[in-house]
PQR file of N, CA, C, O and H, with PARSE charges and radii, in Angstrom:
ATOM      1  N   UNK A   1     -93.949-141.873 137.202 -0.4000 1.5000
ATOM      2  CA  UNK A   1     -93.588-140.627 137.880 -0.0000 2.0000
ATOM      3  C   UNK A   1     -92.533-139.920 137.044  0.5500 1.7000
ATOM      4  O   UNK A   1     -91.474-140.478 136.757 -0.5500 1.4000
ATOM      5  N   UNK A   2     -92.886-138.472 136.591 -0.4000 1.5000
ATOM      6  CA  UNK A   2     -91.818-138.012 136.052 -0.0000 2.0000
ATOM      7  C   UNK A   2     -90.986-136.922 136.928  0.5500 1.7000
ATOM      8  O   UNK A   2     -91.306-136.706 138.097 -0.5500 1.4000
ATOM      9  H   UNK A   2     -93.746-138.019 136.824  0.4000 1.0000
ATOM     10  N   UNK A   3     -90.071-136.351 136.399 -0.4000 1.5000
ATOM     11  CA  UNK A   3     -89.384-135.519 137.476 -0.0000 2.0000
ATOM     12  C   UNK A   3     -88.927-134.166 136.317  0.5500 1.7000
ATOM     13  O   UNK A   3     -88.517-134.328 135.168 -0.5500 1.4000
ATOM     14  H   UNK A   3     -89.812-136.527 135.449  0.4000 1.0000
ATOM     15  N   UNK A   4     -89.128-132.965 136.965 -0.4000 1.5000
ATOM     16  CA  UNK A   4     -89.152-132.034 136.234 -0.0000 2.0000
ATOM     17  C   UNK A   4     -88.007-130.742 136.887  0.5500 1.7000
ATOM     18  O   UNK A   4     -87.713-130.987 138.057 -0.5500 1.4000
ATOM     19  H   UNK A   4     -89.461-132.833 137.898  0.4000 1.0000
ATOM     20  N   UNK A   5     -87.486-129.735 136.453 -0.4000 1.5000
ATOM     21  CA  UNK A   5     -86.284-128.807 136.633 -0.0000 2.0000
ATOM     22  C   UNK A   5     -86.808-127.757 136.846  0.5500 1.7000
ATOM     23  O   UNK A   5     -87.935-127.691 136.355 -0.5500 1.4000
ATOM     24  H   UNK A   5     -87.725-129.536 135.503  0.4000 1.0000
ATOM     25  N   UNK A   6     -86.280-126.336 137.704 -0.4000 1.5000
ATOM     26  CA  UNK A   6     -86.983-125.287 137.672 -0.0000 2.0000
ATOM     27  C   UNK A   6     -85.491-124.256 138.526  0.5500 1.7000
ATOM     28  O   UNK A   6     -84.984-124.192 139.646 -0.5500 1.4000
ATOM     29  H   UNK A   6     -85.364-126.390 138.102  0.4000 1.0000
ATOM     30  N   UNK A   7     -85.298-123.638 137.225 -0.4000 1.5000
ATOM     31  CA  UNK A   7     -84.016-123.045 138.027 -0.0000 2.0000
ATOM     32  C   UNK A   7     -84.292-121.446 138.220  0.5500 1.7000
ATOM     33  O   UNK A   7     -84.566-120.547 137.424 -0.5500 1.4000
ATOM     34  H   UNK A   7     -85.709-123.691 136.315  0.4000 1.0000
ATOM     35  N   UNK A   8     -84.116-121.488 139.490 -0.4000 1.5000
ATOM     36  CA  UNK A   8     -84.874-119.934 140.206 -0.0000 2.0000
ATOM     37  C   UNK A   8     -83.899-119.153 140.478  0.5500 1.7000
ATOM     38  O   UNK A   8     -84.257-118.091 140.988 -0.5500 1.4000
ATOM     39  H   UNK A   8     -83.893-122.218 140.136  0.4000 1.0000
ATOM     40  N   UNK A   9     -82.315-119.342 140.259 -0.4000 1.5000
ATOM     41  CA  UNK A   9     -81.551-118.500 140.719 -0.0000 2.0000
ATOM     42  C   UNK A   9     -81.687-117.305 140.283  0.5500 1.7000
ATOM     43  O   UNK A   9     -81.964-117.104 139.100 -0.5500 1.4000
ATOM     44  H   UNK A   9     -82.024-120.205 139.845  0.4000 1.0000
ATOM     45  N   UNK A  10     -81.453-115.938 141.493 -0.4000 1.5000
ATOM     46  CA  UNK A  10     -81.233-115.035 141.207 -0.0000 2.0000
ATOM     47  C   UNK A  10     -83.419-113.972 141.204  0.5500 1.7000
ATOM     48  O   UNK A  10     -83.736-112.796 141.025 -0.5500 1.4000
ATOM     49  H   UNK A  10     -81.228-116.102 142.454  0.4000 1.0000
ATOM     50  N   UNK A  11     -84.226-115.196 141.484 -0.4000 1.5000
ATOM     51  CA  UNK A  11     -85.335-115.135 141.683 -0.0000 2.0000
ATOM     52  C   UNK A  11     -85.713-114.503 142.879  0.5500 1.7000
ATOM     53  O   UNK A  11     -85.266-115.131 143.840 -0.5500 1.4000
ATOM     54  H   UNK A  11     -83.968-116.152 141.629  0.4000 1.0000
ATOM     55  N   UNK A  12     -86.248-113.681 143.149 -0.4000 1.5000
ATOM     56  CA  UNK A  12     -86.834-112.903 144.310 -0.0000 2.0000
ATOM     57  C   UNK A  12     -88.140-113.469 144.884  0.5500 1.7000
ATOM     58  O   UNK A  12     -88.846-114.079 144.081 -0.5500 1.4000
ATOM     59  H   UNK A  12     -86.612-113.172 142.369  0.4000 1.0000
ATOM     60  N   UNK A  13     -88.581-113.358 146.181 -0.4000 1.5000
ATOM     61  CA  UNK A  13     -89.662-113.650 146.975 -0.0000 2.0000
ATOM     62  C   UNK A  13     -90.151-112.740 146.605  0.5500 1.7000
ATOM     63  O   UNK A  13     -89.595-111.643 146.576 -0.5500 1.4000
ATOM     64  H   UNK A  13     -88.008-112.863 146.833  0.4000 1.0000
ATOM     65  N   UNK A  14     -91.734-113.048 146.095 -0.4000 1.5000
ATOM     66  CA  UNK A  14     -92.462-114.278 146.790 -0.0000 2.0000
ATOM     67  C   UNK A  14     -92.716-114.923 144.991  0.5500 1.7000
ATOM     68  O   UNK A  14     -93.538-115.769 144.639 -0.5500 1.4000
ATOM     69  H   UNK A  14     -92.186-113.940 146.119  0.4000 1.0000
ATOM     70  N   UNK A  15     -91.625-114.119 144.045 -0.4000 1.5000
ATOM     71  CA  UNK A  15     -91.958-114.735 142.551 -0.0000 2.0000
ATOM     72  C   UNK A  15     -91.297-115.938 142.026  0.5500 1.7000
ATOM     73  O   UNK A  15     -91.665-116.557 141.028 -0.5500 1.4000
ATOM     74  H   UNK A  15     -90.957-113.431 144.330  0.4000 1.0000
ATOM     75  N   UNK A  16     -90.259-116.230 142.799 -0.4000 1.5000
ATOM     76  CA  UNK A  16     -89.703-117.470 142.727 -0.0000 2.0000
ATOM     77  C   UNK A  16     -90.591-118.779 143.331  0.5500 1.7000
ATOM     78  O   UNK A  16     -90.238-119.894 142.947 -0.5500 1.4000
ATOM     79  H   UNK A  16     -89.960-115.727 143.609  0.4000 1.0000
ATOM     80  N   UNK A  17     -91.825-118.668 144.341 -0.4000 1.5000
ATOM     81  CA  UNK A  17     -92.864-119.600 145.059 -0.0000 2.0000
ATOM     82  C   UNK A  17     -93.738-119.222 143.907  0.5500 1.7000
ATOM     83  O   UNK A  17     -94.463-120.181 143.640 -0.5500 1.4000
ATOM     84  H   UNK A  17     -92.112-117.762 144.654  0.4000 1.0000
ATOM     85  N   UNK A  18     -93.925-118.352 143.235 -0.4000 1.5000
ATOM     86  CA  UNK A  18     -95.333-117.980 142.581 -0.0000 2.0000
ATOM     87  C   UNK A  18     -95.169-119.202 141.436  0.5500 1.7000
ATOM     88  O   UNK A  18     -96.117-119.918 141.112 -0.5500 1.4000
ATOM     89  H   UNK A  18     -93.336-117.573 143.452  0.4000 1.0000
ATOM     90  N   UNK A  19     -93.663-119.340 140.813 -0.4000 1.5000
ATOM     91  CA  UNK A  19     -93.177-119.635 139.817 -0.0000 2.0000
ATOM     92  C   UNK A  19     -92.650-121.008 139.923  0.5500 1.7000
ATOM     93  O   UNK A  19     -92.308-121.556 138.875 -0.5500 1.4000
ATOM     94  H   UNK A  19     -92.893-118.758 141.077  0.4000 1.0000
ATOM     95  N   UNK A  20     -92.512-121.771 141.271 -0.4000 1.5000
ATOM     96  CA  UNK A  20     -93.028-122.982 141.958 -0.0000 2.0000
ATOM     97  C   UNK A  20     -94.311-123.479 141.869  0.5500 1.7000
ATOM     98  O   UNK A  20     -94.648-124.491 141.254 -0.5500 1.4000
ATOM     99  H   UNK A  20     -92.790-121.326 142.122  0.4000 1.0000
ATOM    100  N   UNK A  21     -94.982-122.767 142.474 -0.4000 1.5000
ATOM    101  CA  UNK A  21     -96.289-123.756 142.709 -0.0000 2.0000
ATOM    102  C   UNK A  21     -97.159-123.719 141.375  0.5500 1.7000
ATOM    103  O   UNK A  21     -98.073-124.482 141.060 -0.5500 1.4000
ATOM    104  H   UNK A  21     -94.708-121.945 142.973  0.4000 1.0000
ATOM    105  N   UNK A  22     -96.353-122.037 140.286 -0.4000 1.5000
ATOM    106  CA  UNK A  22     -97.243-122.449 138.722 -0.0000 2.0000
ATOM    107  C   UNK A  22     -96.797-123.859 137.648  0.5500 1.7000
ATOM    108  O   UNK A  22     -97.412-124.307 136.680 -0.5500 1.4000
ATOM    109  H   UNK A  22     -95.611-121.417 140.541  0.4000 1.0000
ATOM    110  N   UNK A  23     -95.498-124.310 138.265 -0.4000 1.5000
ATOM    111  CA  UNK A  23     -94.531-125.471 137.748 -0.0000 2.0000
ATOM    112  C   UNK A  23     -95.550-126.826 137.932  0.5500 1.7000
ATOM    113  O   UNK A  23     -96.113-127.633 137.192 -0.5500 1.4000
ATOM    114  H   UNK A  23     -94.998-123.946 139.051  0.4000 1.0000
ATOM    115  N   UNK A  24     -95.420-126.549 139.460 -0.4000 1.5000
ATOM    116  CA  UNK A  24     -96.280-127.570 140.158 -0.0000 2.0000
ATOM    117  C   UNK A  24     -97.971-128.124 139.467  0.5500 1.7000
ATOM    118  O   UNK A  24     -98.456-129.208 139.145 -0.5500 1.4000
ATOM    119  H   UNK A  24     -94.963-125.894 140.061  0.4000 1.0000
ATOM    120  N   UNK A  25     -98.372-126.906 139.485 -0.4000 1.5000
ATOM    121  CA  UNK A  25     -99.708-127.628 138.990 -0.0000 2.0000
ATOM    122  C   UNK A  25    -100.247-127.695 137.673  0.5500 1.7000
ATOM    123  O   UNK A  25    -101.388-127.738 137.214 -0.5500 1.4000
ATOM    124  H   UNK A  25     -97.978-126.025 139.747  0.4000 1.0000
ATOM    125  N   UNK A  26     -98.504-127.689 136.951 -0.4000 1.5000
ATOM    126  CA  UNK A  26     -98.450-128.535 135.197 -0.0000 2.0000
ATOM    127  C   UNK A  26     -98.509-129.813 135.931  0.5500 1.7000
ATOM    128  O   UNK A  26     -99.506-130.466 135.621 -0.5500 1.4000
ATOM    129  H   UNK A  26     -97.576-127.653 137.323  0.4000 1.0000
ATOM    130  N   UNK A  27     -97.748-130.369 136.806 -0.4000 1.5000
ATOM    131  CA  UNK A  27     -97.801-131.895 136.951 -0.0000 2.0000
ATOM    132  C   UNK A  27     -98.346-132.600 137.285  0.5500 1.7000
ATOM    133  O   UNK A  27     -99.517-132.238 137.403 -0.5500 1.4000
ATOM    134  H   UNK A  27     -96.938-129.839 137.058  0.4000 1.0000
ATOM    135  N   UNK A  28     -98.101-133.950 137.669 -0.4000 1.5000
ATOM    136  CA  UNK A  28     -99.047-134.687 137.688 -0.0000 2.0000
ATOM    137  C   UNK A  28     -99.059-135.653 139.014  0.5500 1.7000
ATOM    138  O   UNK A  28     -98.003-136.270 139.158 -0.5500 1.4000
ATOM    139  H   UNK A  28     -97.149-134.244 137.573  0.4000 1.0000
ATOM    140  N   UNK A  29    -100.089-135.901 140.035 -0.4000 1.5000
ATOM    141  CA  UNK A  29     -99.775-136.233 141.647 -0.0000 2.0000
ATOM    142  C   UNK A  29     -98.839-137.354 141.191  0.5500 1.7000
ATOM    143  O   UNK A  29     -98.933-138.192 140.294 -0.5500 1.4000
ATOM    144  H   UNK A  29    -100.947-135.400 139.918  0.4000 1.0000
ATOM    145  N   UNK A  30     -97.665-137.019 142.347 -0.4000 1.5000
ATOM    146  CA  UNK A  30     -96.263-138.293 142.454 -0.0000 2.0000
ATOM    147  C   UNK A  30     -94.866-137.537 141.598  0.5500 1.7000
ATOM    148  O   UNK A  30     -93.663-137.598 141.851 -0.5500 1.4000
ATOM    149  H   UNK A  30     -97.589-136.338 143.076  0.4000 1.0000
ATOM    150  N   UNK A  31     -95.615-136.830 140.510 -0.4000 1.5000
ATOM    151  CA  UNK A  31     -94.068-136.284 139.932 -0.0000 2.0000
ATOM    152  C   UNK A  31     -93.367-135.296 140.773  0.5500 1.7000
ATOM    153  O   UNK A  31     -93.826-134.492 141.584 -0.5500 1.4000
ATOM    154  H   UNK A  31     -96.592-136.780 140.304  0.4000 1.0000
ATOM    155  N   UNK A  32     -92.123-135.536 140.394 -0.4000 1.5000
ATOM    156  CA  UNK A  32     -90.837-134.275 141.123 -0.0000 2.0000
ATOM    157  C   UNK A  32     -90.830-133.483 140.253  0.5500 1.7000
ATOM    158  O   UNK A  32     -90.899-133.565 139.027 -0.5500 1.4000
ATOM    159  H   UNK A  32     -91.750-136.189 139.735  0.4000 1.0000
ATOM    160  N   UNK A  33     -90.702-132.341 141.254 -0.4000 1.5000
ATOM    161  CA  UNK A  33     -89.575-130.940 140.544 -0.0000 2.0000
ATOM    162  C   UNK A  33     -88.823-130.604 141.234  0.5500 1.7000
ATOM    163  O   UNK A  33     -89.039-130.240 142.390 -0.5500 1.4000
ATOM    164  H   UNK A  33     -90.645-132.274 142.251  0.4000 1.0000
ATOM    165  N   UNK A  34     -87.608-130.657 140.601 -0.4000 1.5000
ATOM    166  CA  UNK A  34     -86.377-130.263 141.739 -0.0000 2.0000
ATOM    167  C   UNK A  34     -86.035-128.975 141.617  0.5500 1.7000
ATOM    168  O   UNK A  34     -85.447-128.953 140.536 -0.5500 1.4000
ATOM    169  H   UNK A  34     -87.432-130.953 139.662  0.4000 1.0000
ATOM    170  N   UNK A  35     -86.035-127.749 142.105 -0.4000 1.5000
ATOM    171  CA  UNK A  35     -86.051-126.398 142.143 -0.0000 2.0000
ATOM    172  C   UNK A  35     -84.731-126.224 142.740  0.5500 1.7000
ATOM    173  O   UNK A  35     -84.257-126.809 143.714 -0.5500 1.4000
ATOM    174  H   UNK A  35     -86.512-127.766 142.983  0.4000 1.0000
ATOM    175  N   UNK A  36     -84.030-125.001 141.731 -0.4000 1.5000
ATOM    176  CA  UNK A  36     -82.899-124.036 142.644 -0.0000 2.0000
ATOM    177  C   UNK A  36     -83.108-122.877 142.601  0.5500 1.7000
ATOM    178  O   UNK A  36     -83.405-122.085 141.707 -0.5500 1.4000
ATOM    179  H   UNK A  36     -84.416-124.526 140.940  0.4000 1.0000
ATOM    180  N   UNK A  37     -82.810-122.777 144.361 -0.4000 1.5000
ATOM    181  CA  UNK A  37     -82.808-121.522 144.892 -0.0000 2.0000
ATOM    182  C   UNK A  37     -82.203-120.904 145.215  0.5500 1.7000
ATOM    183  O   UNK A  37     -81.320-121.723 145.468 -0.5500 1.4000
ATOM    184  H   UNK A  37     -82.568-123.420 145.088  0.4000 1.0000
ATOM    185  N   UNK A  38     -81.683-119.760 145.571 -0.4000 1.5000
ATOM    186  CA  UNK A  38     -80.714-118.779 146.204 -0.0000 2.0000
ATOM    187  C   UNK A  38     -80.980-119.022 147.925  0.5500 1.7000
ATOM    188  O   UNK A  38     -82.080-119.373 148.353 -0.5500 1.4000
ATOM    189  H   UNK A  38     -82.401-119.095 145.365  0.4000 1.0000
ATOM    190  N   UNK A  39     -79.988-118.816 148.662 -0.4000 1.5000
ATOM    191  CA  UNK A  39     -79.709-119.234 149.755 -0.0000 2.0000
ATOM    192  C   UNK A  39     -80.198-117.750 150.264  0.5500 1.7000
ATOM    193  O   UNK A  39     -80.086-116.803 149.485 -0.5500 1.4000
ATOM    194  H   UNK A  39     -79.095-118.532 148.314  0.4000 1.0000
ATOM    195  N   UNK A  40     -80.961-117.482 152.111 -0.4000 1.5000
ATOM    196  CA  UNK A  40     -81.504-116.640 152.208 -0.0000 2.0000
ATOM    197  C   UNK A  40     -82.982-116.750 152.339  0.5500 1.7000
ATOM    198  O   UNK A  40     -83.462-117.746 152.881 -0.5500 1.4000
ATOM    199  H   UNK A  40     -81.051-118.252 152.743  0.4000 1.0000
ATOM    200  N   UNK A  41     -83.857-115.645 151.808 -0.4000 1.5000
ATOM    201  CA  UNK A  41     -85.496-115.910 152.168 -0.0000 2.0000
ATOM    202  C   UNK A  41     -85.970-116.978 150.960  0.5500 1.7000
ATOM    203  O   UNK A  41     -86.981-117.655 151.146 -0.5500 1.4000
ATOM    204  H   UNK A  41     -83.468-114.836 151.368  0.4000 1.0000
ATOM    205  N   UNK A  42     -85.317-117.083 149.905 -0.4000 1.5000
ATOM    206  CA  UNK A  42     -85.758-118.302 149.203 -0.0000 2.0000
ATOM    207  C   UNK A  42     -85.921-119.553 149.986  0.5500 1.7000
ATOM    208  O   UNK A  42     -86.969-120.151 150.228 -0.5500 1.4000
ATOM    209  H   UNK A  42     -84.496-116.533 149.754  0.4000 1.0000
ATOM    210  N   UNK A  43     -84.726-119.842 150.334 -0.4000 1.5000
ATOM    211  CA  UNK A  43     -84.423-121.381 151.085 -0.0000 2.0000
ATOM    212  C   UNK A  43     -85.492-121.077 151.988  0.5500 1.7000
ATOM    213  O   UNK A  43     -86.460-121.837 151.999 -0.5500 1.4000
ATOM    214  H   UNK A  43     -83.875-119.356 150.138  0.4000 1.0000
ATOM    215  N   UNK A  44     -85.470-120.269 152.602 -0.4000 1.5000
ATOM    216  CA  UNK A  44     -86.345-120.132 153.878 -0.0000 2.0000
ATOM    217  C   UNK A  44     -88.223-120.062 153.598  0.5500 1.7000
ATOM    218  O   UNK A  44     -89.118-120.411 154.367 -0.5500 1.4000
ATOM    219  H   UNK A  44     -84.683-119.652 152.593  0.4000 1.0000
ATOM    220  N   UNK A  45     -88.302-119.555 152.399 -0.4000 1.5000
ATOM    221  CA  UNK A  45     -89.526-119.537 152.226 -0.0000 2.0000
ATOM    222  C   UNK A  45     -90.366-120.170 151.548  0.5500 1.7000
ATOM    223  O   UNK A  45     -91.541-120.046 151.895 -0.5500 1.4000
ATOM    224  H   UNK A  45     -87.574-119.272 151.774  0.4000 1.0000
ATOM    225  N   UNK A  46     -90.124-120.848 150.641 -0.4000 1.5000
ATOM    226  CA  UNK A  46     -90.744-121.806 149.393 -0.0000 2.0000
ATOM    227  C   UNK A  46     -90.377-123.002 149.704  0.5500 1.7000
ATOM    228  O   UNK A  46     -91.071-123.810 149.086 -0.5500 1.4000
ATOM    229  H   UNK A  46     -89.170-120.950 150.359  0.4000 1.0000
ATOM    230  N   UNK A  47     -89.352-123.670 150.599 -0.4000 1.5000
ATOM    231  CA  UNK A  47     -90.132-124.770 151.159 -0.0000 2.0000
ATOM    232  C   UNK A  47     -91.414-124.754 152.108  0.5500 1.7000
ATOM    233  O   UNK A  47     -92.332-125.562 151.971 -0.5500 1.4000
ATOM    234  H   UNK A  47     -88.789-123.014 151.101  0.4000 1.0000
ATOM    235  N   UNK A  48     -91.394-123.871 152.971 -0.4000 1.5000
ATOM    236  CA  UNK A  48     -92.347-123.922 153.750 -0.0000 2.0000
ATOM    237  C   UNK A  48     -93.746-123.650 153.170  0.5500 1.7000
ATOM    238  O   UNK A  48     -94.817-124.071 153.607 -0.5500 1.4000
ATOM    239  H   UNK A  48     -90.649-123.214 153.082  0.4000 1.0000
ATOM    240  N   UNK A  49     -93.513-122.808 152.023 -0.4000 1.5000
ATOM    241  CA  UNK A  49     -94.763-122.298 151.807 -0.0000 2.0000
ATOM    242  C   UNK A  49     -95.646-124.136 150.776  0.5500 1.7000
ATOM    243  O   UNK A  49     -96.731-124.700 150.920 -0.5500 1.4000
ATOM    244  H   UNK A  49     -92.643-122.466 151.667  0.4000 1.0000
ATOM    245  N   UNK A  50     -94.583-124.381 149.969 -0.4000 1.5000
ATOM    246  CA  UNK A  50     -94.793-125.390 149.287 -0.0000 2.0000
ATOM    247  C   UNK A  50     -95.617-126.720 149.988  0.5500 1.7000
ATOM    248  O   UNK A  50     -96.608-127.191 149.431 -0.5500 1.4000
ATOM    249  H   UNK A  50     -93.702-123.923 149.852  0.4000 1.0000
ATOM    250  N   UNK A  51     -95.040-127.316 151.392 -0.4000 1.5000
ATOM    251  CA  UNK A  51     -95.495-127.791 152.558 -0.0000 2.0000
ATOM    252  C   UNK A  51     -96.887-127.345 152.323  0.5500 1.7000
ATOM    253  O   UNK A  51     -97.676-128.100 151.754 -0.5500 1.4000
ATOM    254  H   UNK A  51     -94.234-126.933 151.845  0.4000 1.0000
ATOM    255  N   UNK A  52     -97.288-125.996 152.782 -0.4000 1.5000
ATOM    256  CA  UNK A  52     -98.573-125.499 153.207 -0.0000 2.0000
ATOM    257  C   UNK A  52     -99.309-125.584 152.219  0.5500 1.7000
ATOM    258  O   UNK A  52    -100.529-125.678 152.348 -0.5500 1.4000
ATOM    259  H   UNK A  52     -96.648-125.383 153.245  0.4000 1.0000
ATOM    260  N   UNK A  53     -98.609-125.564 150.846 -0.4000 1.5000
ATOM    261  CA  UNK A  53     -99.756-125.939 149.924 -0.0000 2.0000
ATOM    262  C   UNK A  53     -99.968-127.668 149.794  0.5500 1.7000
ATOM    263  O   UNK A  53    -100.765-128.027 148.926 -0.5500 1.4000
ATOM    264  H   UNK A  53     -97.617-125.488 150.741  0.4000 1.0000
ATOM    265  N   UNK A  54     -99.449-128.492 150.425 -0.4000 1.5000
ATOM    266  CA  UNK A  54    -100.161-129.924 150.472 -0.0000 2.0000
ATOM    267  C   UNK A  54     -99.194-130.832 150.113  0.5500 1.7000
ATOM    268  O   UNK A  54     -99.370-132.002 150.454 -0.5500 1.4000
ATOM    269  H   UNK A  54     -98.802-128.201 151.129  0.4000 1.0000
ATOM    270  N   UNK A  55     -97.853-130.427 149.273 -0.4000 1.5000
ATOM    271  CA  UNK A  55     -97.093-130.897 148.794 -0.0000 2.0000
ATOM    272  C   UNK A  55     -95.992-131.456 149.691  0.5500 1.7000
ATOM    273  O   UNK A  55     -95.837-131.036 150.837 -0.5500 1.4000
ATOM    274  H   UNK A  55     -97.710-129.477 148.996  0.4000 1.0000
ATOM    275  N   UNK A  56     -95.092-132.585 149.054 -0.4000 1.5000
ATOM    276  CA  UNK A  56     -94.127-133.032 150.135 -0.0000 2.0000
ATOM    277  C   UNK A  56     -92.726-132.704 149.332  0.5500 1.7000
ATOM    278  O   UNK A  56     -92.573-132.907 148.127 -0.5500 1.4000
ATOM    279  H   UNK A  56     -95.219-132.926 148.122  0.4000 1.0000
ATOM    280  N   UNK A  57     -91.715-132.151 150.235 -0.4000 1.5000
ATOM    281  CA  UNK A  57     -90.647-131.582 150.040 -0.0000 2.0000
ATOM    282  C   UNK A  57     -89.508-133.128 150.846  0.5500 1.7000
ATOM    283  O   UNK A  57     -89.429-133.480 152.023 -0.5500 1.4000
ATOM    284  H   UNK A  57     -91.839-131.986 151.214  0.4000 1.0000
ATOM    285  N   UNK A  58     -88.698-133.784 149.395 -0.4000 1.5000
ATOM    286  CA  UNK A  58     -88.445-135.058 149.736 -0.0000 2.0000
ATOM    287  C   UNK A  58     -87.047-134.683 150.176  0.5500 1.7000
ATOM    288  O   UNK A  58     -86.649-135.263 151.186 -0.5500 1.4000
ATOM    289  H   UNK A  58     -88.762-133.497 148.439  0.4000 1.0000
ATOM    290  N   UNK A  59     -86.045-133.619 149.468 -0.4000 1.5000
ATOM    291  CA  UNK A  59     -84.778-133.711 150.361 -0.0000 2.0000
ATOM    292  C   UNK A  59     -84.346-132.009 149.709  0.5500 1.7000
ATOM    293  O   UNK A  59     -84.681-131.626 148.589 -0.5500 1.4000
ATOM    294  H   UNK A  59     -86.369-133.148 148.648  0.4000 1.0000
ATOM    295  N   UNK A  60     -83.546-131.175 150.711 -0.4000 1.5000
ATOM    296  CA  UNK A  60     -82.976-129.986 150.567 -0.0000 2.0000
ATOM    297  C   UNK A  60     -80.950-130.156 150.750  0.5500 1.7000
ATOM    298  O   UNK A  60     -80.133-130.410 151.635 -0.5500 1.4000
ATOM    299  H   UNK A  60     -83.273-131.486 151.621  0.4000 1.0000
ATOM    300  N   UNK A  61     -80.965-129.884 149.560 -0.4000 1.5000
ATOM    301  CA  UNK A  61     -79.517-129.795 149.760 -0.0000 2.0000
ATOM    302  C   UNK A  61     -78.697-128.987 149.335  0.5500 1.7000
ATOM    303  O   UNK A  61     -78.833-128.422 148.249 -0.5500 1.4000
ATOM    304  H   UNK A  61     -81.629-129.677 148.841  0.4000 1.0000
ATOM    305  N   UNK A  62     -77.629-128.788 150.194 -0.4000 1.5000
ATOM    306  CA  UNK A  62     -76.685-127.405 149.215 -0.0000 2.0000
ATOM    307  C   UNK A  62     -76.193-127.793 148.011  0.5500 1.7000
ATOM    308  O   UNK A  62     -75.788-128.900 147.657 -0.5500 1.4000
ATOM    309  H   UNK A  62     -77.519-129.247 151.075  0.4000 1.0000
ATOM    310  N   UNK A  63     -76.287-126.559 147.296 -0.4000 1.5000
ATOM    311  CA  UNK A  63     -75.605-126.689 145.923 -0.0000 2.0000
ATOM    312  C   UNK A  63     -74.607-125.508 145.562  0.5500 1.7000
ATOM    313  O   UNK A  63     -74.845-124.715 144.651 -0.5500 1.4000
ATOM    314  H   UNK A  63     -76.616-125.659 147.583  0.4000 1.0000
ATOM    315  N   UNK A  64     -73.453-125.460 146.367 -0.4000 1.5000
ATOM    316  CA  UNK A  64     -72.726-124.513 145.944 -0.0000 2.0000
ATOM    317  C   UNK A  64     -73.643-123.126 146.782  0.5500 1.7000
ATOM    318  O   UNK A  64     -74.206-123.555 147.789 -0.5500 1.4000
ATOM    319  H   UNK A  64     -73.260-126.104 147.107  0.4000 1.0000
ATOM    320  N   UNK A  65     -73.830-121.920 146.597 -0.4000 1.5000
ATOM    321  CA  UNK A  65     -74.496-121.045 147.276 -0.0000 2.0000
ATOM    322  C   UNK A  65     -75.916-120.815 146.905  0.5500 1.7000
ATOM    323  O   UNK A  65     -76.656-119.834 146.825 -0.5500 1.4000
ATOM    324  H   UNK A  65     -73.373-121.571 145.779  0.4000 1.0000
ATOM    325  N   UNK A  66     -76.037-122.422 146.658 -0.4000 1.5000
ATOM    326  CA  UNK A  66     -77.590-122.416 146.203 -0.0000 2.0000
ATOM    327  C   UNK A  66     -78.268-123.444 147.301  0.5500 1.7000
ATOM    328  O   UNK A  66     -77.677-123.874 148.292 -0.5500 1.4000
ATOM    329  H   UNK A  66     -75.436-123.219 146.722  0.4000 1.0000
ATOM    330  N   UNK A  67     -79.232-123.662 147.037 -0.4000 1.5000
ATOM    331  CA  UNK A  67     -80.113-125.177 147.140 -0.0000 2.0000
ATOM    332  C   UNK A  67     -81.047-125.562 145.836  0.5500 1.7000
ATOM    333  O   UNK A  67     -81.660-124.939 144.969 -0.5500 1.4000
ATOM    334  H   UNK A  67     -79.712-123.312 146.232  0.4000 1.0000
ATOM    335  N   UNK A  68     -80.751-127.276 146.272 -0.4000 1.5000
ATOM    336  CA  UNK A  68     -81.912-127.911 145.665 -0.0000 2.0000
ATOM    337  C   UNK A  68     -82.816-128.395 145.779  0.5500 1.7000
ATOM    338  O   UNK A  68     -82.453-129.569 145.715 -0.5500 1.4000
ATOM    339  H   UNK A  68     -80.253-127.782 146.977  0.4000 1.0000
ATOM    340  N   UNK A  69     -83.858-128.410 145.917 -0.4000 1.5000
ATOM    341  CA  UNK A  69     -84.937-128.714 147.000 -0.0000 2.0000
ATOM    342  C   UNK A  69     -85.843-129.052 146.068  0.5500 1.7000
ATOM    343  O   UNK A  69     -86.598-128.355 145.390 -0.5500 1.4000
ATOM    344  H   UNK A  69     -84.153-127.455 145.969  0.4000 1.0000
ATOM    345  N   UNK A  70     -85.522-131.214 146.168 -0.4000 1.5000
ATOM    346  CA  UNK A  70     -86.739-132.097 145.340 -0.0000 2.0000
ATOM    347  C   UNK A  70     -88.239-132.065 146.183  0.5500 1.7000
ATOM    348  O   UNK A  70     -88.502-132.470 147.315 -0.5500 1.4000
ATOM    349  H   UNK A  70     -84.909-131.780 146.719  0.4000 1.0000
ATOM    350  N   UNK A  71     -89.057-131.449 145.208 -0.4000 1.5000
ATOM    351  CA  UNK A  71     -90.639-131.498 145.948 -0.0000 2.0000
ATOM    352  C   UNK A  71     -91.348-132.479 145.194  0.5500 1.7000
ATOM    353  O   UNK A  71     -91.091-132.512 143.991 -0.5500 1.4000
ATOM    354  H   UNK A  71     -88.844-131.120 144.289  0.4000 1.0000
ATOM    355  N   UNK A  72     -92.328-133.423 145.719 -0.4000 1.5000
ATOM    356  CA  UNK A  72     -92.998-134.407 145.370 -0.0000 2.0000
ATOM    357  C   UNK A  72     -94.475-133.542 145.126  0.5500 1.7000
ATOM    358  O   UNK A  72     -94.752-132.809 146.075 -0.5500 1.4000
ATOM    359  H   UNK A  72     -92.537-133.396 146.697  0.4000 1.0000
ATOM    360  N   UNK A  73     -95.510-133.529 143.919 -0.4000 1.5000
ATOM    361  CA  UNK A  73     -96.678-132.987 143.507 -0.0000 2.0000
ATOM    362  C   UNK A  73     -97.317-133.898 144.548  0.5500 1.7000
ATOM    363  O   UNK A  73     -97.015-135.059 144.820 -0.5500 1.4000
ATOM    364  H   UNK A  73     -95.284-134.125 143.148  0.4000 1.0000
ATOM    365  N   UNK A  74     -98.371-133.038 145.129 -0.4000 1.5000
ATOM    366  CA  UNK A  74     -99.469-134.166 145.766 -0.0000 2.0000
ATOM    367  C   UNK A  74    -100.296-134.671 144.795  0.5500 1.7000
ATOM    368  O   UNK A  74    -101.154-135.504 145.086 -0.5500 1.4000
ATOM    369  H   UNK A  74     -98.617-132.094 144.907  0.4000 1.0000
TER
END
């Protein structure tokens, strides 16, 4: 399992998810990418949307006026 970086700050909806899930399906089922986001409709939206695409979102945490939010590839 590898684990991969994706730093979105300052990234706008819905191109910061676009730019997620294009991360995502470089990898490979079981690897991480741990993504930062801006606090707001980011946090609020690209986990959920990520979820809906099949994927598991393993822990969200603050980072200063960010988040980090490790997602597991299905």
């Amino acid at each position: 399992m590898a684990k991969y970086d994706l730093d979105l700050s300052g990234v706008p909806c819905p191109i910061n998810f676009v730019k997620t899930k294009l991360k995502l399906e470089e990898l490979t089922s079981g690897d991480t990418l741990e993504v930062l986001l801006d606090d707001g409709e980011p946090i609020s939206s690209v986990p959920r949307a990520v979820k809906d695409e099949g994927h598991k979102v393993l822990k969200v945490e603050p980072e200063g006026k960010q988040y980090k939010v490790l997602i597991e590839r299905k």
